[in-house]
Every structure is written in C-alpha cells, then in structure tokens.
N, CA, C and O of each residue as an XYZ file, in Angstrom:
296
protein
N     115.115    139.210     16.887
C     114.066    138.208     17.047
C     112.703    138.872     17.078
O     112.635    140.077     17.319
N     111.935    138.363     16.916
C     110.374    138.699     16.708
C     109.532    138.174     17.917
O     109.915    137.248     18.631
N     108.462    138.782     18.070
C     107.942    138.710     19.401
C     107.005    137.351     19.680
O     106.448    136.944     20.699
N     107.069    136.929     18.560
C     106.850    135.377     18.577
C     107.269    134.468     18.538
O     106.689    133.383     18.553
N     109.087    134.816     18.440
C     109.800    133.565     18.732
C     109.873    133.833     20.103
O     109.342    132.896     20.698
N     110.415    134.943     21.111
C     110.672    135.406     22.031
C     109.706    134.296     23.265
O     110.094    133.593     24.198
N     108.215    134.609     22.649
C     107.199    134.298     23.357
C     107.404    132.311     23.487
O     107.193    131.610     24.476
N     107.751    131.996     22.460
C     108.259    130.468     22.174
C     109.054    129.976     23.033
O     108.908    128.873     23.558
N     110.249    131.005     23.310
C     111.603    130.802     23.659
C     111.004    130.750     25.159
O     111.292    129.773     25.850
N     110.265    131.666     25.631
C     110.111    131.684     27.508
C     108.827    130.414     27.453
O     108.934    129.606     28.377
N     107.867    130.207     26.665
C     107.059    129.149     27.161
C     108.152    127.898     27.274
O     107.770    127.044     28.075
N     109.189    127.664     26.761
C     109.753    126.778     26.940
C     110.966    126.610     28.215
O     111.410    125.566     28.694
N     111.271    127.886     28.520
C     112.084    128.315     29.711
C     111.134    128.327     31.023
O     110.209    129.086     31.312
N     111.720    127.143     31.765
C     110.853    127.192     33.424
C     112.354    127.131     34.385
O     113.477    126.649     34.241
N     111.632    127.912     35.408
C     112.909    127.490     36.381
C     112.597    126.140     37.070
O     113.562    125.714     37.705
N     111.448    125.327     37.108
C     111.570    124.269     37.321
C     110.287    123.483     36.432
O     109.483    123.971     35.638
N     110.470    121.928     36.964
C     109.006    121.374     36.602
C     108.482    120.741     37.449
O     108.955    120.010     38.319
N     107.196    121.097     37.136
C     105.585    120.865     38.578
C     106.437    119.597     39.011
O     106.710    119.635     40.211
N     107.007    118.305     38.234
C     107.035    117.106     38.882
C     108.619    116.886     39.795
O     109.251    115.862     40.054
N     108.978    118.895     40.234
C     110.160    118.597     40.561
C     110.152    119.186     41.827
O     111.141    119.285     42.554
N     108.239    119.845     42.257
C     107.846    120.394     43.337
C     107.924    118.841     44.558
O     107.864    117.621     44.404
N     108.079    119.749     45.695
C     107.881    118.292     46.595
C     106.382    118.214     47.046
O     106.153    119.338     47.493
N     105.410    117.566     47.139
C     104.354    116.663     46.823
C     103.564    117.763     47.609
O     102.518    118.181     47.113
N     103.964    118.210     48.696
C     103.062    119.108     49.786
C     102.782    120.667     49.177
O     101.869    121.434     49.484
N     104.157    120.919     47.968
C     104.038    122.245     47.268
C     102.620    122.501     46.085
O     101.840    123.420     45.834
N     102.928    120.731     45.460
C     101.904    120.423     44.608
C     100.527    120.639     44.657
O      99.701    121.205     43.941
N     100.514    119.673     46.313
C      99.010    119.344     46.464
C      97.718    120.892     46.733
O      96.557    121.202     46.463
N      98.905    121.422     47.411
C      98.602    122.767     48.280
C      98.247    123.846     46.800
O      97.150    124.404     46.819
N      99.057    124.076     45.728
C      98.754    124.701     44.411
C      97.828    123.879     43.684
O      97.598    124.364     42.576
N      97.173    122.736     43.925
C      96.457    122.028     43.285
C      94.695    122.909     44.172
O      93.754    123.627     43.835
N      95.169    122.262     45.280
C      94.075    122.418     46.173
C      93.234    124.056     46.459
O      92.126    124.404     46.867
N      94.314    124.653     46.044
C      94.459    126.278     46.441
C      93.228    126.883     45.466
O      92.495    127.826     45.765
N      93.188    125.998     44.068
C      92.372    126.552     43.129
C      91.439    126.282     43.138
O      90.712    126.981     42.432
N      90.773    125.130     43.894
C      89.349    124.351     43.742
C      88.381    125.743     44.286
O      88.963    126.726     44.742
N      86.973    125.705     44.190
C      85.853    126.396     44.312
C      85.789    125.703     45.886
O      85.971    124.527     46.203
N      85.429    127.001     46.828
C      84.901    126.327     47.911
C      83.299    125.667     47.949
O      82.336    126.163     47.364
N      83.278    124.524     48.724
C      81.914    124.403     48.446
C      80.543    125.369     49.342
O      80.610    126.536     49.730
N      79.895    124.834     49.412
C      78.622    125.920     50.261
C      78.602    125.253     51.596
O      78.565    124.027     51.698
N      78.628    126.096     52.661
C      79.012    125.358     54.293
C      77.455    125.541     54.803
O      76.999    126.684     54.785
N      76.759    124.630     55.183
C      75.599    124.735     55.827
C      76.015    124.112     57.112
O      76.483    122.987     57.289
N      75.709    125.236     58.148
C      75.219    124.753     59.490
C      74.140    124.461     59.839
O      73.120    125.140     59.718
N      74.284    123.142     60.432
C      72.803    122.398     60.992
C      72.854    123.111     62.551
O      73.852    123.619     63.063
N      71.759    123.023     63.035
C      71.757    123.558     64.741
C      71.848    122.174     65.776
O      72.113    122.223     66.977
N      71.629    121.243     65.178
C      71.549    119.609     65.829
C      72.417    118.797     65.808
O      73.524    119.215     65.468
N      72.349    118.068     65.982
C      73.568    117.119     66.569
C      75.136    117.262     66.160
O      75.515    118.400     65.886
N      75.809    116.501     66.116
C      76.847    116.660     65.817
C      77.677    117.526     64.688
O      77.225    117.305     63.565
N      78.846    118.514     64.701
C      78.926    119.443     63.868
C      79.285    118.655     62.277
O      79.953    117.640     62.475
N      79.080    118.826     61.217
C      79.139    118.291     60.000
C      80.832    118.329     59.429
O      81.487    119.371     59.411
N      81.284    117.190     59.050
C      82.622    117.227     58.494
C      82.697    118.827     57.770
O      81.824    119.675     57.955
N      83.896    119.029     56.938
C      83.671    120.414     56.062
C      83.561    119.560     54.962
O      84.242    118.544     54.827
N      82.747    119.940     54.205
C      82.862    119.429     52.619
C      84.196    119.844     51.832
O      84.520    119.185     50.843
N      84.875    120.790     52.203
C      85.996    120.870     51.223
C      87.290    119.945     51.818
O      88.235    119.395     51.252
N      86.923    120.032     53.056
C      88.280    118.724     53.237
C      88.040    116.891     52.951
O      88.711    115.869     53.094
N      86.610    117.278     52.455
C      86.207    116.065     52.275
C      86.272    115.532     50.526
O      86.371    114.385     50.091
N      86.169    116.910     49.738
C      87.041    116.576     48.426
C      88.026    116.432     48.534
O      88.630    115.677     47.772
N      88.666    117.128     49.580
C      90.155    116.985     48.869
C      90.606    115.948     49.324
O      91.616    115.484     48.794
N      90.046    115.325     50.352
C      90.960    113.775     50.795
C      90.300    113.332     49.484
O      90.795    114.210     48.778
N      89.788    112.844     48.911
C      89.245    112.136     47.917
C      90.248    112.430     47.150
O      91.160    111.607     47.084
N      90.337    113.692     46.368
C      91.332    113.993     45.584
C      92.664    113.400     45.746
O      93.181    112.702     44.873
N      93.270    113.710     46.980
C      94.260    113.095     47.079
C      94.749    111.173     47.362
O      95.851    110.625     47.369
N      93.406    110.656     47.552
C      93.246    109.166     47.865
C      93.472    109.057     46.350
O      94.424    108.348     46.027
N      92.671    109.712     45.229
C      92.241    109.026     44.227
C      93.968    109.385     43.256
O      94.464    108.414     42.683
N      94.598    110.543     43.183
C      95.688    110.870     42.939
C      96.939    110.005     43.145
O      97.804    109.605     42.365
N      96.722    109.840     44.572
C      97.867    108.708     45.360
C      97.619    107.443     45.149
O      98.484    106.622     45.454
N      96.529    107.073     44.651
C      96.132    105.368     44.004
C      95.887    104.735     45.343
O      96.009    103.523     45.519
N      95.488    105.704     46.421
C      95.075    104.666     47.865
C      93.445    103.712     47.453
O      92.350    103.920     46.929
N      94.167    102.687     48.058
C      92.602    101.360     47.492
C      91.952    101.695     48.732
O      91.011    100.903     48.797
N      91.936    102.368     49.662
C      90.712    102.218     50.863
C      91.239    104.090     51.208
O      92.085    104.906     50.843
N      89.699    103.931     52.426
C      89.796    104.744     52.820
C      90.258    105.015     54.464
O      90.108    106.056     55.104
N      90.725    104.021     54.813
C      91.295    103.714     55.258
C      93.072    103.776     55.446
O      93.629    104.325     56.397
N      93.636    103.220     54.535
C      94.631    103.261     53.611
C      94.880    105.196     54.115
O      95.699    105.730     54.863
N      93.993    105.633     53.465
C      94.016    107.200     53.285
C      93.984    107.967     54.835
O      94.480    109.065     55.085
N      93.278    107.094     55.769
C      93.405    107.671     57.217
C      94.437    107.156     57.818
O      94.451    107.384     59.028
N      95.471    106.428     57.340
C      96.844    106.218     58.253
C      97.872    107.464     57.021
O      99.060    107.703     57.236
C-alpha cells in the first residue's frame, strides 16, 4: 500500500465518535479550546462574574436549545 491510501485508511479508523462521548467529555473538549478572555479587576463594589464562565453558559444554553436563561440556571 502507498502512503496515501494508508493515510485514508486511519482518517477513517476512530476508536470512537465525538457523538458517542458522554456530554460532560464533549463540553469540557469543546470548552478546553476557547481563548481565555481578559479578567479586569475593579477595586469597587461587588466582585465581577468571570467572563469565561459567562461564554460558556451561553455556549452551552445556545447548544442545548435552552429558551431562557433561566431554563439554563436550573
């Protein structure tokens, strides 16, 4: 065989598929890759959500087809 069928033969060989991960393996390899965002501390009042957990609930509201955000906090 030639090193371009070879290469054919394994893109097509997986030991599994992404849609056979369980949802927490997914989200976590999904999430793992995003860019962190830039963390500014204020010195005043109350401490500021994190912006990156604040994409990623989004991400995952908008993924999971949740209609509120709400919905997304239970």
């Amino acid at each position: 065989m030639t090193v371009t069928k070879i290469e054919g033969i394994m893109k097509n060989l997986s030991l599994f598929k992404p849609e056979d991960l369980p949802p927490k393996v997914r989200y976590e390899k999904l999430f793992r890759n995003l860019v962190s965002l830039s963390k500014v501390q204020s010195r005043k009042g109350r401490p500021p959500f994190s912006k990156d957990s604040l994409l990623r609930a989004l991400i995952y509201k908008n993924l999971r087809g949740l209609p509120s955000l709400t919905e997304l906090a239970f």
